[in-house]
N, C-alpha and C positions, 0 to 999 in steps of 0.2 A: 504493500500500500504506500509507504514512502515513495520508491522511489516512483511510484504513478503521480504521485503529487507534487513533487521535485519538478519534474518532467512538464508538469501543465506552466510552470511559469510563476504561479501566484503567490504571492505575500502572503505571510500571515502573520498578522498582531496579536498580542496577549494584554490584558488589560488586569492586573490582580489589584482589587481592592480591598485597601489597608485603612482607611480611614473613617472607622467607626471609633464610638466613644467607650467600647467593654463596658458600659453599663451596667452587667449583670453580671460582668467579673469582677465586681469592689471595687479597690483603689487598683488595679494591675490592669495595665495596658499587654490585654491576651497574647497580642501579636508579637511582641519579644517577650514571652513567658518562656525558658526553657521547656525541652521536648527531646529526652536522650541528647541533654547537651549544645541542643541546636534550636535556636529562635523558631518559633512558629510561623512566622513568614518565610524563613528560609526553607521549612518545608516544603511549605505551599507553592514557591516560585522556581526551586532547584527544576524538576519535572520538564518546566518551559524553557529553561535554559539547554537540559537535556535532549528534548524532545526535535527532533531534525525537520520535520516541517515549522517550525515555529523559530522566527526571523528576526523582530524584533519583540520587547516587553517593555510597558511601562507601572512603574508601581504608585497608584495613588496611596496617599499618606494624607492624615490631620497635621497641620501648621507643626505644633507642638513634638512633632515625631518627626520632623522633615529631617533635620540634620542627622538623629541616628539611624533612618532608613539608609540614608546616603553613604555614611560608615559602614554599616552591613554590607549595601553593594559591593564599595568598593571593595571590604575586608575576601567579600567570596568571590572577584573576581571575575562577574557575572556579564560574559562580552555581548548578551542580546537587551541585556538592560538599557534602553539608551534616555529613559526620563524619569527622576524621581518628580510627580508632582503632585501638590495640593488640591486634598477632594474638598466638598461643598458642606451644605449645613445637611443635607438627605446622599442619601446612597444613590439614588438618580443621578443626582450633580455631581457624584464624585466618578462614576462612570460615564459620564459625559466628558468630564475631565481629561479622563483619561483617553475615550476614542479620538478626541483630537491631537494628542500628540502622534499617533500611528501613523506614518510616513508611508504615504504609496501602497497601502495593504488593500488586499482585494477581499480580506477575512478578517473579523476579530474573535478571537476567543475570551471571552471574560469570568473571573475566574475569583471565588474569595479568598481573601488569602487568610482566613480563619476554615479554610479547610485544607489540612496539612497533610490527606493522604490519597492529591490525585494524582496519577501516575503517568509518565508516555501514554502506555495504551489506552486508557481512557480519554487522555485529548485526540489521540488518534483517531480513534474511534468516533470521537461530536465531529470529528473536520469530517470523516468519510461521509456519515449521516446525514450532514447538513449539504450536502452536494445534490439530497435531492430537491429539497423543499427552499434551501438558502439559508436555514435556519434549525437549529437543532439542541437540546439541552437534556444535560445526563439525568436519569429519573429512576428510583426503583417502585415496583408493587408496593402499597399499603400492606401491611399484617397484621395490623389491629382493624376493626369495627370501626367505621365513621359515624358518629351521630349528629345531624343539625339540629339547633336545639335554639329555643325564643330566649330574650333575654332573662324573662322568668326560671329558666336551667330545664324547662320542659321541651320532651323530645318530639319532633313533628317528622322529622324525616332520616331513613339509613338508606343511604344511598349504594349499591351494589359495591363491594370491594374488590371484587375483578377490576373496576373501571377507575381505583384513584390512584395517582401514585405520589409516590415523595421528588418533588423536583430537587433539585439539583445545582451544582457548577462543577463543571465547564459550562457553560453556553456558548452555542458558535451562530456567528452571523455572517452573511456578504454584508461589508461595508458599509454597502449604501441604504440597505435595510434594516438595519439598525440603527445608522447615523437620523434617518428618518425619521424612525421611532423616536429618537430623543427629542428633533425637534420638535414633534408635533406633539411630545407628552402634556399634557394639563391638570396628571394628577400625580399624587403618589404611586411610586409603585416600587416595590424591595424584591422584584423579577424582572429583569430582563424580558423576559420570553412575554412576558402578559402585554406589556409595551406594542410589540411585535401583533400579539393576537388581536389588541383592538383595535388597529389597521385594517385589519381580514386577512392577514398573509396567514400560511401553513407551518406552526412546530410542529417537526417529529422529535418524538424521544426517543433517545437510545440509551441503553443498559449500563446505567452508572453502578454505583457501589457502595451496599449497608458501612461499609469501610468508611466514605467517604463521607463522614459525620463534620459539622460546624460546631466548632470550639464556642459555646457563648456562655456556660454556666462552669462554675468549677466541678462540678459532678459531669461535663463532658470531657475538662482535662483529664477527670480522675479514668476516664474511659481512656482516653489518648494514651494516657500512660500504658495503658493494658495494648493497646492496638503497636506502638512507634516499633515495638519489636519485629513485628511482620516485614517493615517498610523501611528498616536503616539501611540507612545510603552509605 
């Protein structure tokens, strides 16, 4: 699959976003928490530096983090890094942030960087998927019950559990279908891919990974801990 992808010509950008407030990690800014010894960003971003169709990356950061992103960088060395910059006051703006600095990409892949265990073959895998529809994001099966429920806590509807699933990051875009998305957004939104659907364009999902959990509460470190053994680099 690489080298079919090499061979067509096209770019592809990475966008990992860093500039959340860990809110519901205390006073610890998640994203440089140790993780076997290694920043939890540098998890999350290694893979893309890794990864052979992936050309350039840029890491959004909060104001306050910008200088020791930059040290990170440079300390790991990371030659497809080419911008550390400044996300927004919403998760929208900070990924917008970021699709603008992507130079000449005909794809972007975006990516949290509070999620520390996605690998090559899973970006791999969103660029192959997204070649058919333009647009693709990594998703597992539901395995618990969904309940809709009134604000009252009473239950009105269970919606079949074949049909939901856990979305995901990586997200993969063409450029200009995403770039779109952003401009024309008017509301909230903490997906990508929803951006995209209320245009009317086509996500497919492809088979991301129970692995590939978002670090946001210290009872998901305490998981990360359990998992970092699988996945040392």
């Amino acid at each position: 699959m690489s080298d079919k992808k090499e061979a067509s010509g096209e770019k592809v950008g990475a966008v990992i976003v860093a500039a959340g407030k860990s809110q519901r990690m205390g006073e610890v800014d998640k994203l440089f928490i140790s993780l076997g010894g290694r920043p939890l960003l540098v998890w999350a971003t290694q893979p893309f530096q890794e990864c052979p169709l992936v050309h350039q990356i840029v890491v959004v950061v909060s104001g306050e983090k910008e200088a020791l992103c930059r040290q990170l960088v440079a300390s790991e060395e990371w030659s497809k890094v080419s911008d550390v910059c400044l996300g927004g006051r919403r998760r929208q703006d900070s990924v917008a942030a970021g699709l603008k600095r992507l130079q000449t990409c005909q794809w972007a892949i975006i990516h949290d960087g509070a999620r520390p265990f996605v690998t090559v073959e899973l970006i791999e895998r969103g660029l192959e998927a997204a070649r058919e529809t333009g647009a693709a994001v990594a998703a597992v099966p539901v395995k618990d019950t969904i309940k809709f429920a009134g604000d009252d806590g009473t239950i009105y509807q269970t919606p079949p559990r074949q049909n939901l699933w856990l979305v995901q990051t990586p997200q993969v875009f063409r450029i200009g279908l995403i770039t779109e998305a952003y401009q024309k957004a008017n509301e909230d939104a903490t997906d990508d891919a929803s951006l995209v659907e209320r245009l009317g364009y086509k996500v497919k999902l492809y088979p991301g990974s129970y692995d590939n959990i978002k670090i946001t509460t210290p009872e998901d470190l305490a998981l990360a801990e359990v998992l970092w053994r699988k996945y040392e680099r």
